[in-house]
Every structure is written in C-alpha cells, then in structure tokens.
C-alpha positions in Angstrom: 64.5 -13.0 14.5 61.9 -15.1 16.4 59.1 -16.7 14.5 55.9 -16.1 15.5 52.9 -18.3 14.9 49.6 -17.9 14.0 46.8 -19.8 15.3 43.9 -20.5 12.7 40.6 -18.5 13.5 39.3 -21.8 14.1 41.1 -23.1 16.9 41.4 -19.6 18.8 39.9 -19.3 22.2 36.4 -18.1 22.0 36.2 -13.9 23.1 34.5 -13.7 26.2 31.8 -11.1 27.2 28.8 -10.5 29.7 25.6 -10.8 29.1 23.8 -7.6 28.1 19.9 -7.4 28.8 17.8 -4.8 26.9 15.8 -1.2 28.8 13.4 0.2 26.9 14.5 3.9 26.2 12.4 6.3 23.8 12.4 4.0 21.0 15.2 1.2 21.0 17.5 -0.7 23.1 19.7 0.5 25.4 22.7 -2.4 26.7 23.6 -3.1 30.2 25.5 -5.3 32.3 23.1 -8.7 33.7 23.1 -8.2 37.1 25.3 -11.3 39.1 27.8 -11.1 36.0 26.5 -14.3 33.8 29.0 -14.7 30.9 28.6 -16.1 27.6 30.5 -17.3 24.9 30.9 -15.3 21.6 30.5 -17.2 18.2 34.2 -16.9 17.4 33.8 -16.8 13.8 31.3 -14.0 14.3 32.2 -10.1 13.6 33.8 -8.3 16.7 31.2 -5.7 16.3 28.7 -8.0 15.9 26.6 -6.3 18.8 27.2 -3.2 17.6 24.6 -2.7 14.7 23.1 0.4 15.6 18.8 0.2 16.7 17.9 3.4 17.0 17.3 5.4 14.1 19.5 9.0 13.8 17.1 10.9 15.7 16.6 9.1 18.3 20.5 8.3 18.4 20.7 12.0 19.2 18.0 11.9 22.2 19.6 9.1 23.6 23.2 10.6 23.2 22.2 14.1 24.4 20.8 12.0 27.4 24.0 10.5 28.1 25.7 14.0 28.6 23.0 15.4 30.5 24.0 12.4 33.1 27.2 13.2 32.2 27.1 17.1 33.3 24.3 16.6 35.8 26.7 13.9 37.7 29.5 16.7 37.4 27.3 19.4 38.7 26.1 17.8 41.1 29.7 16.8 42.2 30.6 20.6 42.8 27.8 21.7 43.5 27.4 23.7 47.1 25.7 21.8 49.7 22.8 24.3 49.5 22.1 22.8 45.9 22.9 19.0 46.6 20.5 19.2 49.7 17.8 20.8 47.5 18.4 17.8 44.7 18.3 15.2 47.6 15.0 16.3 48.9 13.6 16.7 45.5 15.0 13.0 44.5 12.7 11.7 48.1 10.0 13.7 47.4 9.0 13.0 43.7 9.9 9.1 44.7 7.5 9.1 48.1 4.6 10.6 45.5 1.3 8.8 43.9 3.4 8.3 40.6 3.4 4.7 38.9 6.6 4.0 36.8 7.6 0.5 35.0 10.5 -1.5 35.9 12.3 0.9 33.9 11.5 3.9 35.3 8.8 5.4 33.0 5.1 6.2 33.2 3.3 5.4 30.3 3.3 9.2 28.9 7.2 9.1 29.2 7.8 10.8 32.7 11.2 10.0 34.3 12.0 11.3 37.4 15.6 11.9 37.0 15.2 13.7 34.1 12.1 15.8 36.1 14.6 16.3 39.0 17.7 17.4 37.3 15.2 20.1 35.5 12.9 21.1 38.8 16.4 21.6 40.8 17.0 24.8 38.6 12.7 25.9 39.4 13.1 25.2 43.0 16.3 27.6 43.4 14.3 30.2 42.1 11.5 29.4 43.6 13.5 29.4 46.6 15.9 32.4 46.5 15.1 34.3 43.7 11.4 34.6 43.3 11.2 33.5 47.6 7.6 32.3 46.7 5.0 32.4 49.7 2.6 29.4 49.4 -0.7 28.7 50.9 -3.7 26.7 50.9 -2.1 23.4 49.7 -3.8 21.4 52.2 -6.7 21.5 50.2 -4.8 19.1 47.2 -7.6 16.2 47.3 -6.6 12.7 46.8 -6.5 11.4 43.3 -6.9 12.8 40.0 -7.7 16.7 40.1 -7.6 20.1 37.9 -5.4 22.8 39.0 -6.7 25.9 37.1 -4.3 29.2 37.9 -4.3 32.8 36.3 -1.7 32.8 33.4 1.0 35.9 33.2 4.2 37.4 32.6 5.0 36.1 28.9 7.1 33.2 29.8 6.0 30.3 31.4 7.4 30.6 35.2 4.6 30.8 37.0 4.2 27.2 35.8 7.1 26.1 37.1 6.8 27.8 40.5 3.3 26.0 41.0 4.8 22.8 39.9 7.6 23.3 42.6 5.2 24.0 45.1 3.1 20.8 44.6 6.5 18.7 45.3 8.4 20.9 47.4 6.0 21.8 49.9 2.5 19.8 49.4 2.1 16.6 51.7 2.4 14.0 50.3 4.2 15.7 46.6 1.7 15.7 43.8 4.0 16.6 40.1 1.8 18.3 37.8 1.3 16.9 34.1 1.9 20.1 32.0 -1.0 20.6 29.1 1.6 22.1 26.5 0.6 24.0 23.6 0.8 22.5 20.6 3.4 24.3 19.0 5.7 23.1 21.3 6.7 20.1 20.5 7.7 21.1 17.1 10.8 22.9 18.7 13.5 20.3 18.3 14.2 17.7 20.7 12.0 19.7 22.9 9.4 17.1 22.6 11.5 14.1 24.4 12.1 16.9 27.1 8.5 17.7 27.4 7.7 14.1 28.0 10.1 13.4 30.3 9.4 16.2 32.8 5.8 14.8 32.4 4.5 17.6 30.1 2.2 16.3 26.9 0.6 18.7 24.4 -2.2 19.7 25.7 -5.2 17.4 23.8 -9.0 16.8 25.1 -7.8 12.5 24.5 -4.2 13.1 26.5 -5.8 15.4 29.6 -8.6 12.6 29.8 -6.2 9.2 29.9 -4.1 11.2 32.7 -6.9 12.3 34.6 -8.7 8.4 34.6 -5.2 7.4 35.5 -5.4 9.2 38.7 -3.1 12.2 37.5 -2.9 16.2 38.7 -3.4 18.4 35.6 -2.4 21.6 35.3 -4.2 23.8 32.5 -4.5 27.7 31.9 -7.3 28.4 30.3 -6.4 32.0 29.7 -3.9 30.5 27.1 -1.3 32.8 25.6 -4.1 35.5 26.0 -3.2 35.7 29.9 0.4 35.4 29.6 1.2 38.0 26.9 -1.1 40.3 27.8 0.8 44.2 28.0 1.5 45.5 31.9 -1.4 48.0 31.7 -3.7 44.6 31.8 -2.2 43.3 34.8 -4.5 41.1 37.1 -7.6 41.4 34.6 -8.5 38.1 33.6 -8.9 37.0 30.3 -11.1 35.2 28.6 -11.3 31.5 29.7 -11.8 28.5 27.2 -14.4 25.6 27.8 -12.2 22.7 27.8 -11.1 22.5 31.1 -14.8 22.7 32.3 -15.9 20.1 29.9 -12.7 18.0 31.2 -14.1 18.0 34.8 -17.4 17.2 34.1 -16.4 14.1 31.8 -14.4 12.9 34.2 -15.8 13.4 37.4 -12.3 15.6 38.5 -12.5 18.5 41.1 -10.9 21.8 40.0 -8.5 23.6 42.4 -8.2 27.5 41.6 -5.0 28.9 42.3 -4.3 32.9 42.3 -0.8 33.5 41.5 0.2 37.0 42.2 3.5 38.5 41.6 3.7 37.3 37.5 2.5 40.2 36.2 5.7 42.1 37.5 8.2 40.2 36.4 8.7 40.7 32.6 6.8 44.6 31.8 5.5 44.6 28.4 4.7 47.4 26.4 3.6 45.5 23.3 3.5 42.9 20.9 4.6 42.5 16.8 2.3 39.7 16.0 3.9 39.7 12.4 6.8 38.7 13.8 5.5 36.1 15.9 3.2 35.2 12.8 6.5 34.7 11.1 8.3 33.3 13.4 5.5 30.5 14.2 5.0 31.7 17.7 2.2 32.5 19.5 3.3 36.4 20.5 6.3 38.7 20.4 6.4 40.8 22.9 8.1 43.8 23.9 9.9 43.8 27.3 11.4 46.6 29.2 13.2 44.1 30.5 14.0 41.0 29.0 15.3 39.0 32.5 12.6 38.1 35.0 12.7 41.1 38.3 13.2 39.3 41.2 9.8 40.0 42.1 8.0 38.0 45.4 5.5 35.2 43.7 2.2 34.5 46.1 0.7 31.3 45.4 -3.0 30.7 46.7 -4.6 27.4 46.4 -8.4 27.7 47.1 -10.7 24.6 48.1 -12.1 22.4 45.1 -14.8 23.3 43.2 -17.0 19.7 41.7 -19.2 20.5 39.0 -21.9 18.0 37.8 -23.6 18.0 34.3 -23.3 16.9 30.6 -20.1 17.3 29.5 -21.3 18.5 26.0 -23.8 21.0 27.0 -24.3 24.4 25.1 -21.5 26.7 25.5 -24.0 28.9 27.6 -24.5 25.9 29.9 -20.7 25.5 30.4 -20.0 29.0 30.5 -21.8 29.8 33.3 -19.7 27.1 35.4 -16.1 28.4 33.7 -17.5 32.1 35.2 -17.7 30.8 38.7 -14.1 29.6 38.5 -13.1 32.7 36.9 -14.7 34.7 39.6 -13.2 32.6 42.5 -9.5 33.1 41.0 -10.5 36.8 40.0 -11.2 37.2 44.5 -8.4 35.4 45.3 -6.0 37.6 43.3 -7.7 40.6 44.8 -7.4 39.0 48.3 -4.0 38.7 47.5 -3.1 42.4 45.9 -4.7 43.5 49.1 -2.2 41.5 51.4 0.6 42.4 48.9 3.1 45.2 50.6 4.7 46.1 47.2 6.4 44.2 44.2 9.6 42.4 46.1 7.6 41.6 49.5 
C-alpha cells in the first residue's frame, strides 16, 4: 500500500478566501463578496470557522433568516409568475425608486423602510387594488410637495382601505408618494410583525415618531377615527366617528397641510353584525367582530382626495380650540363621502 504523507500544519499552504465587507441589516452584520474580488490570506493556524461566530442574537437570527426565504420565494414567484404580475412588480420597483424617498448606501431610511421588502408586499395591494377591489381614484393632483397629512374615513374592520390609499399614492400619483403607516400600538407586539412594519415603512403610531417623519419631509397617513371607524357594525356605515386631536395638533406643530380623503366602498366589504369585546379584551385586541362574511366582497373602492386644508395656531391650545379645526376636516370628509354615495351606482360599480 502507498504511503501517504502528511505535511505539518505549519508548512501547509495558507486557505484562501475573499474579502467580505459588512451591510448593516436590523441589528448585526450581514457578509458579502468585495466587489473587484480582492483576496486575502487566512491565518492558517486559525479555526476554519473562524468567521463564522454568529453576531446576531437568536431573534434577530430569525428576522434575518426569514428574510432570506422571503428573497428566496419572492425570486421564485416572481420567476413563474404571469406577465400580468411581473409587469405590475416592474412598475412598482420604478415607481417607489423615481419617489422623494432618501435611503443609505444600504438601502434603508432611517425608520427602517426598504423598498424591496415594500414592493414584494404592495405587489399583493396593487392586484387587488387592481382587479379585485378595481378602485376608482381621483383628485391626486392635489398631493402638495413635501411633508403632508393624509387624513381618510376608517372602515370595514380590517385595514384594506389602508392599503388601497397607499397603492394609489405610488401607483397612480405623479411623481409616487409611499405613505408612512401610524400603527397602533399593539401591533408591534405580534411577533416578528414589528421588523415587517418597519420595513414597509409603517412605525407605531407616536406624537415623537409622526413629528421626526413629517420634519423629514415624509407623507403620513393617520385615521383618527381609530378602531372606532373601522369596527364600527354595518348599520353605522358612512357616519363618522369621533375624531381624536393628534392629528390636528400634528399639523399645527409642524407647519403640514392635511389632505382629506373619502374612501367609499369599505363599509361593504366585511358586514358586521357585532362585537364580543371580552373576547377581544382577552385576546389583547382592539375588537372582535362578527362578520357575515369573513372574506372581503369584491366590492368597487372610490377614493377621493380633496385639496389641502393649512391650519395655523398653538399647537397646545384647549381641546375646544382644536376641536373646532378637527370639525372642519371632519365635515369636509363627511361631504365628500356623501358626494361620493351620490355618484355611487350600487356596491360592485
């Protein structure tokens, strides 16, 4: 049998590898390729695994891996996908890249929007805004430049009507303007909802986190209805409910004109004949309703952006002071629906 020889540790050739450069992800450091292939010599009496010591701590090891499959299964998707849906992804990709948004060198804004991330998720909003809900906009022209308040009526006991304004500001406003989503602030305690949130440029919904976005030139979208608007039962439908104060105090600290939007066709899409609030109680939720039906109707969504309102004053005025400014919003969004409900044909037109 032939002899084989072993060459000390010592005097074997040194491993080679490329150098890796860091990219900040949600907490530690991610390891790529250096661009123009540089290579560097390994210590060879250093571990193999050496650059393998783990940075991230477990949870974040989990956002970071469930990242990696969404890539994963988006880049699939995408690869099977009808042309229909790679065309709608395309022109979402050029339209959130051609808007006011300021990202790092990595691809983040300082609240932890990503774009990809945004488009993978607004893809599925923007095929039903398209051909489920066929949503009819108008009056986006009137988006001003710069940081602005987009105040709609809230309905329907999930959040959709969200998501179809937020479609309609990329899809169809000149030049796109994504929302920044005030979330409750229950939501992030959902897990691993709250590296979603931030990454489809949502953050819970404080007076210090609307304020930094705004003086950063943001568009905010806020309901002040609350969950009062969007769980209210179908025998409600199109009555406003009460507004909070914040978003009113918000304007007038900032300087930041408020856009009223009537969104009609909500109410219809989830009937509700009631809520067990000791269930939601229990379950930490804000309302339990019950649905007649429990999947949206493919009801028609009317979207009306009305001309900004600016409001001057002291931003910590009486509550009578500042509700006399949240009724005149109120009462422009409560004629606009009506405007609307008049136009209306029925449910599905």
């Amino acid at each position: 049998m032939a002899k084989t020889s072993k060459t000390p540790p010592s005097e074997r050739p040194a491993r080679r590898r490329r150098a890796p450069r860091g990219v900040v992800g949600t907490g530690g450091i991610l390891m790529h390729d250096e661009p123009g292939g540089r290579i560097l010599l390994d210590d060879p009496d250093s571990p193999e695994n050496d650059d393998l010591q783990p940075s991230l701590d477990p949870g974040e090891q989990v956002a970071h891996s469930l990242g990696a499959l969404s890539d994963l299964a988006g880049g699939i998707l995408q690869s099977l996908a009808p042309r229909l849906i790679r065309d709608l992804d395309h022109e979402l990709r050029e339209r959130i890249r051609n808007s006011p948004i300021e990202l790092n060198s990595f691809g983040y804004d300082p609240w932890g929007f990503n774009p990809d991330v945004a488009r993978r998720t607004l893809l599925l909003f923007a095929l039903v805004y398209r051909y489920y809900f066929r949503v009819q906009t108008s009056g986006l022209e009137h988006l001003p430049a710069g940081r602005m308040l987009v105040i709609p009526n809230h309905a329907g006991q999930i959040a959709l009507d969200a998501g179809m304004i937020a479609i309609a500001t990329v899809l169809e406003a000149d030049p796109a303007r994504p929302l920044r989503g005030m979330g409750e602030y229950w939501l992030p305690t959902i897990p691993f909802f709250n590296v979603f949130m931030a990454r489809v440029g949502g953050v819970v919904g404080t007076p210090k986190n609307a304020r930094d976005i705004l003086e950063h030139g943001e568009a905010v979208i806020a309901f002040p209805e609350g969950v009062r608007g969007m769980s209210k039962p179908f025998a409600q439908r199109y009555q406003l409910q009460e507004f909070g104060y914040g978003f009113m105090r918000l304007a007038l600290e900032t300087n930041t004109p408020i856009v009223p939007v009537a969104v009609v066709g909500s109410e219809e899409q989830a009937i509700s004949v009631g809520n067990i609030k000791p269930l939601a109680d229990l379950l930490g939720m804000p309302a339990f309703p019950i649905l007649l039906n429990y999947f949206p109707l493919p009801v028609r969504y009317h979207l009306y952006f009305g001309e900004p309102m600016e409001f001057r004053g002291n931003a910590n005025d009486e509550d009578e002071v500042i509700g006399k400014k949240v009724e005149q919003v109120k009462a422009r969004i409560h004629g606009m629906i009506q405007e609307g409900l008049r136009r209306r044909r029925n449910w599905f037109f």
